[in-house]
C-alpha positions in Angstrom: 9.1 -5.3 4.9 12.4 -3.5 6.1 12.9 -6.1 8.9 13.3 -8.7 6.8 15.7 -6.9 4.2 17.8 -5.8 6.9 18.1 -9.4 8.1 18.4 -11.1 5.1 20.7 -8.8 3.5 23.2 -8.4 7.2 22.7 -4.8 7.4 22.0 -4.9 11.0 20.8 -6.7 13.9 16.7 -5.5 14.5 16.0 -4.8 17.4 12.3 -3.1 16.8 9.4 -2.4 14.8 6.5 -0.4 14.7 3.5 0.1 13.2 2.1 3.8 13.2 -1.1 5.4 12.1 1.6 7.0 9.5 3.5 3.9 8.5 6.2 2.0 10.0 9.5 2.2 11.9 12.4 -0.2 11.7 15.2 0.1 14.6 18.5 -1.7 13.2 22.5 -2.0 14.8 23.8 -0.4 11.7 26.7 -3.1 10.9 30.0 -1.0 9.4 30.1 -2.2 6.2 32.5 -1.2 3.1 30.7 1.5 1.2 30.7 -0.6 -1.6 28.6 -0.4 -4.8 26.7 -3.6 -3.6 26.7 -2.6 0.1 24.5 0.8 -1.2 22.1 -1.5 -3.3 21.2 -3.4 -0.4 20.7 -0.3 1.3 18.1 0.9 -1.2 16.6 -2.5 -1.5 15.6 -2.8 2.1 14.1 1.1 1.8 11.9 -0.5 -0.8 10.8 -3.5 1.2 7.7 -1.7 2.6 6.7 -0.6 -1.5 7.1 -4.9 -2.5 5.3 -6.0 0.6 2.2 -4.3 0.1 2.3 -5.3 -3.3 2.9 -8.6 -2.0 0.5 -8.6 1.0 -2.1 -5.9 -0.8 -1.5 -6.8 -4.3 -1.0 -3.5 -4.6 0.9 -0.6 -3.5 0.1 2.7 -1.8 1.5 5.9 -1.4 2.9 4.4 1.9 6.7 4.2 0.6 6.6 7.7 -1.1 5.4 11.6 0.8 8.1 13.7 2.7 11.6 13.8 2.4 12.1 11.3 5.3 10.5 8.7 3.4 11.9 5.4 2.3 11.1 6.5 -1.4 12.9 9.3 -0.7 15.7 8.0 1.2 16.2 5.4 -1.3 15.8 7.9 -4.3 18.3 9.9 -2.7 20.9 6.6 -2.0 20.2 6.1 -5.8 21.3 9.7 -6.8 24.4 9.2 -4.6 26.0 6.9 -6.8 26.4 9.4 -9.3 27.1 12.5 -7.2 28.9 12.0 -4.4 30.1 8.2 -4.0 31.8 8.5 -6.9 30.7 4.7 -7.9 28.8 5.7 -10.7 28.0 7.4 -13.9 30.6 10.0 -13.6 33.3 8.2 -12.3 35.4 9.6 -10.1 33.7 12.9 -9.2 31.9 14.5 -7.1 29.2 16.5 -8.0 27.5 18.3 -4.8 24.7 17.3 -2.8 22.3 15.1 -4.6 18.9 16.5 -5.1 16.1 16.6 -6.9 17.3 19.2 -9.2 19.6 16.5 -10.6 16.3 14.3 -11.6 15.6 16.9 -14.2 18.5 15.1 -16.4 16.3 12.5 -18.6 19.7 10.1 -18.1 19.7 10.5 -14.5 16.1 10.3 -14.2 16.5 6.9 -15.8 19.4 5.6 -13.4 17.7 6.6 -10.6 14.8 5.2 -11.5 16.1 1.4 -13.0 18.1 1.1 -9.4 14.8 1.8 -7.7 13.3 -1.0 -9.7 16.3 -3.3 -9.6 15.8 -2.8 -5.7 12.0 -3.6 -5.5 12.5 -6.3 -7.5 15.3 -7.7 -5.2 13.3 -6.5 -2.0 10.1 -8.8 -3.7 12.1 -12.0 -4.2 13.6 -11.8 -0.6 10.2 -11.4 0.4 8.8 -14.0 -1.8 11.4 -16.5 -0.4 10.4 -15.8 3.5 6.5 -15.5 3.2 5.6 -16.9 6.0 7.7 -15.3 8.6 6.7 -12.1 6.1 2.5 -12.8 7.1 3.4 -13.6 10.3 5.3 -10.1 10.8 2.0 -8.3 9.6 -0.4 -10.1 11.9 1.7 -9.5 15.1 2.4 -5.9 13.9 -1.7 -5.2 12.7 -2.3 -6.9 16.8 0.1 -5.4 18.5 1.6 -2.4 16.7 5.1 -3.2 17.8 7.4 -6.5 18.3 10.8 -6.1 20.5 13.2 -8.5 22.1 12.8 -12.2 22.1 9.6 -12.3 20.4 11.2 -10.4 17.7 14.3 -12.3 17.8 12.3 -15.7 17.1 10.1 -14.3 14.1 13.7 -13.7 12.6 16.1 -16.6 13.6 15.2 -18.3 10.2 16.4 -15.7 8.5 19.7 -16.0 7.4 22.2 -13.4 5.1 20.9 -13.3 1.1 24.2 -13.6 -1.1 21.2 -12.4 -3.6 22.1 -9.0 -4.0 25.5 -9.8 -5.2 23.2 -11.7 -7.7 20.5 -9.4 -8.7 22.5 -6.0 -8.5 25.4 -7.9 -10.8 23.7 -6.3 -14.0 23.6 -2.7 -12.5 26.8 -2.9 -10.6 28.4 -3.8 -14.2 26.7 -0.9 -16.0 27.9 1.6 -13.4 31.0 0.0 -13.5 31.5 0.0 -16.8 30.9 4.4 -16.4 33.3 4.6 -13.5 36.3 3.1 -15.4 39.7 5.4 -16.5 40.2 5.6 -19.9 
């Protein structure tokens, strides 16, 4: 669930969620952060939160994540092409390459960046997840009864959430390989 990415992983004080007949909405403070290599991992992570708790909740996922271009599977797809084309943090080093699009996915090397950063980032969404299940379950019964938590009820389902220094553990392997791209020779 994004909420408790976004907590765990300080990208934002929450301050609403929502469960539509479509999916569901998180409202965050957007914290500044550095535009760092690990600060866009965490980014991508919490879009695929809602993917690894329905595996989690379901035990297995749904098309929920993926469908228009606003979608977290998109959003994070995109984040994950960024590294390459216009952050300059990846692959290509310093360069930027245009807009990142789908057209770029047609690269089999791309397509299999994109995709092990997408993994990497379900993989660190589940653990997170895994470590707070029971404020996880508790989020999706208020949310499947009411269809929305705000303010202090919201505040309490979170308070024992604290910031994950697990990113910087998990993302260490990718971080290196793009790093290891993005040096001058």
């Amino acid at each position: 669930m994004n909420t408790l990415l976004a907590t765990a992983l300080a990208l934002g004080p929450v301050t609403r969620i929502m469960l539509e007949p479509l999916g569901g909405e998180t409202v965050t403070q957007n914290r500044r952060n550095q535009s760092l290599l690990r600060d866009v991992h965490a980014g991508i992570a919490c879009l695929m939160a809602g993917r690894a708790a329905e595996r989690l909740v379901l035990g297995e996922i749904s098309a929920g994540a993926g469908g228009s271009r606003q979608s977290d599977l998109a959003r994070a797809t995109n984040m994950a092409l960024q590294i390459d084309h216009q952050l300059g943090l990846g692959a290509y080093g310093p360069v930027w390459r245009g807009d990142a699009d789908g057209l770029a996915l047609h690269d089999p090397a791309q397509r299999q960046r994109v995709q092990q950063r997408l993994l990497n980032a379900e993989t660190l969404a589940t653990r997170i997840l895994q470590r707070h299940q029971p404020e996880l379950d508790a989020m999706a019964k208020a949310l499947m009864e009411d269809r929305e938590l705000v303010g202090k009820r919201l505040e309490k389902m979170l308070e024992s959430i604290t910031p994950d220094t697990g990113i910087l553990e998990l993302s260490a392997r990718e971080t290196a390989n793009d790093k290891e791209t993005n040096q001058p020779r």
